[in-house]
C-alpha positions in Angstrom: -13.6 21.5 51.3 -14.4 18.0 49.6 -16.2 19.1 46.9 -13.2 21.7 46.3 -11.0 19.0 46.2 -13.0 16.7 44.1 -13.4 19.5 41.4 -9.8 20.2 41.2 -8.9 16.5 40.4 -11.6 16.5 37.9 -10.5 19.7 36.4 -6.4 18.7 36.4 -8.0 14.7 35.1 -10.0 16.3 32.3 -6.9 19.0 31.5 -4.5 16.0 31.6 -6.8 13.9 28.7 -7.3 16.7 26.6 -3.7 17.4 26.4 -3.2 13.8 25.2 -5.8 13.6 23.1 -4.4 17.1 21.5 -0.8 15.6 20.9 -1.9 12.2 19.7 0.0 11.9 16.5 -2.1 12.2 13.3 -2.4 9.6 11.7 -1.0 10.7 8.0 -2.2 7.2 5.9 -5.4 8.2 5.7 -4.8 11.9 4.7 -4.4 12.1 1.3 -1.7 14.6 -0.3 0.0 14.5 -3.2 3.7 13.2 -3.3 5.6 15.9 -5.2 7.4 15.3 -7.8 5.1 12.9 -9.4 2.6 14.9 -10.9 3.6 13.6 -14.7 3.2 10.4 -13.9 -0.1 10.8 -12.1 -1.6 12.5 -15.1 -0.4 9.5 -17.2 -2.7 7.2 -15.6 -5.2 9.7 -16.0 -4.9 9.7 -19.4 -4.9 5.6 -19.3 -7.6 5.8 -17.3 -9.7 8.0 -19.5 -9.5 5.4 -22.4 -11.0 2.8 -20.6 -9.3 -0.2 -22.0 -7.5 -1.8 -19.1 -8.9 -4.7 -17.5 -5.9 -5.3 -14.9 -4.5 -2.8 -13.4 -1.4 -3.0 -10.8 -1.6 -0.6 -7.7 1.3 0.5 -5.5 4.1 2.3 -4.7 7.8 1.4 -6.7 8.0 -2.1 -5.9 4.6 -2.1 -8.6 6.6 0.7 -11.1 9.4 -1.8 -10.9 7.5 -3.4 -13.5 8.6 -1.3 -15.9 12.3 -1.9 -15.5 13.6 -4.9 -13.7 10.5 -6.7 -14.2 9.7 -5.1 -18.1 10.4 -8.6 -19.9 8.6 -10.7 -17.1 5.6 -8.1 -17.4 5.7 -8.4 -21.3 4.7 -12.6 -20.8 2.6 -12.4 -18.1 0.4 -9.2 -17.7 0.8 -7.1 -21.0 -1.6 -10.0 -22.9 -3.7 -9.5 -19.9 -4.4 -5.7 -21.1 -2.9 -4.7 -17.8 -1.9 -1.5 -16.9 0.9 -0.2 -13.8 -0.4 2.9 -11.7 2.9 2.0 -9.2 4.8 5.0 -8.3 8.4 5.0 -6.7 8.3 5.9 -3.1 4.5 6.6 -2.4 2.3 6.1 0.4 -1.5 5.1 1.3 -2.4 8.4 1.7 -0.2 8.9 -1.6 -2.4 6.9 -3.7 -5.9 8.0 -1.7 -4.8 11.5 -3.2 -4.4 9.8 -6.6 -7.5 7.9 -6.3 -9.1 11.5 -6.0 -7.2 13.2 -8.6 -8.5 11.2 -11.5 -7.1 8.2 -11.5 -9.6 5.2 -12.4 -11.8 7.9 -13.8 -13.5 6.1 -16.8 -11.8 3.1 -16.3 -14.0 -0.3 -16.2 -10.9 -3.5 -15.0 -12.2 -6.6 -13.7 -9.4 -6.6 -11.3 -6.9 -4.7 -9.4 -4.1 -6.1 -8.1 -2.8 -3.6 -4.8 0.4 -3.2 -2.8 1.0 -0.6 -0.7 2.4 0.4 2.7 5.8 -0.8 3.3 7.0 3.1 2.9 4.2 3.9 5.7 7.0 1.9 7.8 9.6 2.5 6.0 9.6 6.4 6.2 9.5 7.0 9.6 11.5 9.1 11.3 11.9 11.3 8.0 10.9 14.4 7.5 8.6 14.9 4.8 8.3 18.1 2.0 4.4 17.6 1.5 3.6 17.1 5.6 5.5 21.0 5.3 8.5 18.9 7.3 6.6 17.1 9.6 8.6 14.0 10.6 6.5 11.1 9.6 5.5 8.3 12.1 2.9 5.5 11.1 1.8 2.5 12.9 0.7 -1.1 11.7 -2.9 0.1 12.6 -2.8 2.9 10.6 -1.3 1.8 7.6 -4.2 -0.8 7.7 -6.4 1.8 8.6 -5.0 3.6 5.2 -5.3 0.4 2.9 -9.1 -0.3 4.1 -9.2 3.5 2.7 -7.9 2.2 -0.5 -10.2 -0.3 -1.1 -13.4 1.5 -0.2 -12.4 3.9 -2.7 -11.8 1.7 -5.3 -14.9 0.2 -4.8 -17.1 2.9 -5.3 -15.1 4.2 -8.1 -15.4 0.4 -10.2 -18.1 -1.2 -8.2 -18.4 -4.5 -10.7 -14.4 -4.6 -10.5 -12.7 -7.4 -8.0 -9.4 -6.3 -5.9 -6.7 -8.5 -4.9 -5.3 -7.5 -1.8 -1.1 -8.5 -1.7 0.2 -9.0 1.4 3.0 -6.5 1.7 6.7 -8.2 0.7 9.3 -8.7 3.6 12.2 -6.4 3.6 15.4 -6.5 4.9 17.6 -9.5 6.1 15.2 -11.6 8.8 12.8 -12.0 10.6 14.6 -10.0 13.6 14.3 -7.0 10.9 11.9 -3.9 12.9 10.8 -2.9 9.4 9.8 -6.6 8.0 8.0 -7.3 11.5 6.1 -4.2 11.5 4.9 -4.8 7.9 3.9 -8.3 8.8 1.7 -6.8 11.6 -0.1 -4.5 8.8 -0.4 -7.9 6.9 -2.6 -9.5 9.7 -4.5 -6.7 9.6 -5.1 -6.2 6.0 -5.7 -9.6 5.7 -9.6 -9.0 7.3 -10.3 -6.7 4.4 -11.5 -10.1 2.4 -14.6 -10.4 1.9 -14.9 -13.6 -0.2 -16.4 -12.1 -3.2 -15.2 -8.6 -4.2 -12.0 -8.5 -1.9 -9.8 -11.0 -1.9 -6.4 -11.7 -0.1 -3.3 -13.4 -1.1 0.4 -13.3 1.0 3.1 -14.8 -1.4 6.0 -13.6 0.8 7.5 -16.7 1.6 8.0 -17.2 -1.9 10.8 -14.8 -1.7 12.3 -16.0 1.2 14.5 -19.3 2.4 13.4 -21.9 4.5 14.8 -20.1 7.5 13.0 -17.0 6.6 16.0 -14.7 5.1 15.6 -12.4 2.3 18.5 -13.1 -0.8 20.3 -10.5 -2.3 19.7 -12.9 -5.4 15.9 -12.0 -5.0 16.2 -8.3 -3.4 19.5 -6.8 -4.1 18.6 -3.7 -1.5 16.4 -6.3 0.5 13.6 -4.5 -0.7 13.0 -4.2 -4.1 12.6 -7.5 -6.3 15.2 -7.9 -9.5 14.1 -9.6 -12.4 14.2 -13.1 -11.1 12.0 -11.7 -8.3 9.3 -10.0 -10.6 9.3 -13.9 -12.2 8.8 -15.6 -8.9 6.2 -12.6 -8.0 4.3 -13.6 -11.1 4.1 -17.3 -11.3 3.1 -16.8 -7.5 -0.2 -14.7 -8.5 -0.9 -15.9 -12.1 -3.2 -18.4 -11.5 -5.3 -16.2 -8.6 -5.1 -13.6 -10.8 -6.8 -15.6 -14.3 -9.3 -16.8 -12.1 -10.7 -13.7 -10.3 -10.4 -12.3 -13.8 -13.1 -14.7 -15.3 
């Protein structure tokens, strides 16, 4: 009678566990899939890529693409005599750029440095269904957006072993520090932060450059609390120049 007991605690112990190990949510950053809609744009950096001239390249999601338009004249005097090249694209994701990274992207291309930010639309997405996850709603945690830029940086290194990476600590978004979505991406910051390795990783959070004294984002800065205008492209570069020169030599 004991041991039929015993077995059916073991049996409804081992039934409960597998059920939550079946409905543990996957974790999406590390999956790579392509974000729809930007297949042009992808196959320009293929195209960049193929020619093998850029020695910096920029790598993110459209805080990085920004570049091109808020931050175009502040990208003209700092990175454009730097042969530097933007692979951002509005809206995307780690596993976004993982899908990239396999898709030709860096494909007979030789920089001494890139220069990544990614994963503040890992937390900012949540809760939204997505079209490439076939309407899935997405959910993403600190740990696996880290889990997703570790991904990142493995790939680029065995795609452009001789090339150094500069890890950016992701920006803070929206008004405080009471903001979910800023404290969440601060988590993924402490976390990314132990992908430095001293010699072909390196590290750098600049986000305080962007904030006041009492830690609140400006509208001056980030109109949408988010994305940088043009005075915050300038403050972004004069915070990196110098890091990025030297890991360039």
């Amino acid at each position: 009678m004991k041991r039929t007991a015993f077995s059916i605690l073991a049996v409804a112990v081992t039934g409960l566990a597998s059920s939550a190990f079946a409905e543990a949510p996957p974790n999406y950053a590390v999956m790579p899939v392509l974000h729809p809609g930007t297949e042009k744009r992808h196959e320009s950096f293929n195209e960049i890529s193929k020619k093998g001239e850029a020695q910096l390249v920029f790598l993110g999601d459209s805080i990085t693409h920004g570049w091109e338009s808020k931050g175009r004249a502040v990208w003209e005097k700092y990175w454009a005599p730097l042969q530097a090249a933007n692979f951002g694209i509005g809206g995307d994701r780690t596993e976004h750029v993982l899908w990239r990274l396999q898709h030709g992207n860096y494909d007979g291309l030789k920089p001494k440095l890139t220069v990544l930010m990614i994963g503040t639309n890992n937390t900012g997405h949540q809760g939204r269904a997505q079209k490439e996850l076939d309407g899935a709603v997405y959910q993403c945690t600190a740990e696996q957006t880290a889990a997703g830029v570790k991904q990142i940086v493995g790939t680029l290194k065995e795609k452009c072993p001789g090339m150094k990476i500069l890890i950016l600590g992701i920006f803070p978004r929206g008004p405080d520090a009471a903001d979910k979505l800023r404290q969440q991406n601060e988590a993924t910051n402490a976390l990314i932060s132990k992908l430095a390795d001293g010699s072909t990783v390196h590290y750098l959070d600049i986000g305080r450059t962007f904030l006041t004294p009492e830690g609140v984002l400006s509208k001056d800065i980030m109109p949408d609390l988010l994305h940088p205008n043009e005075k915050g492209y300038e403050l972004w570069a004069q915070a990196i120049e110098s890091r990025v020169k030297e890991l360039l030599k």
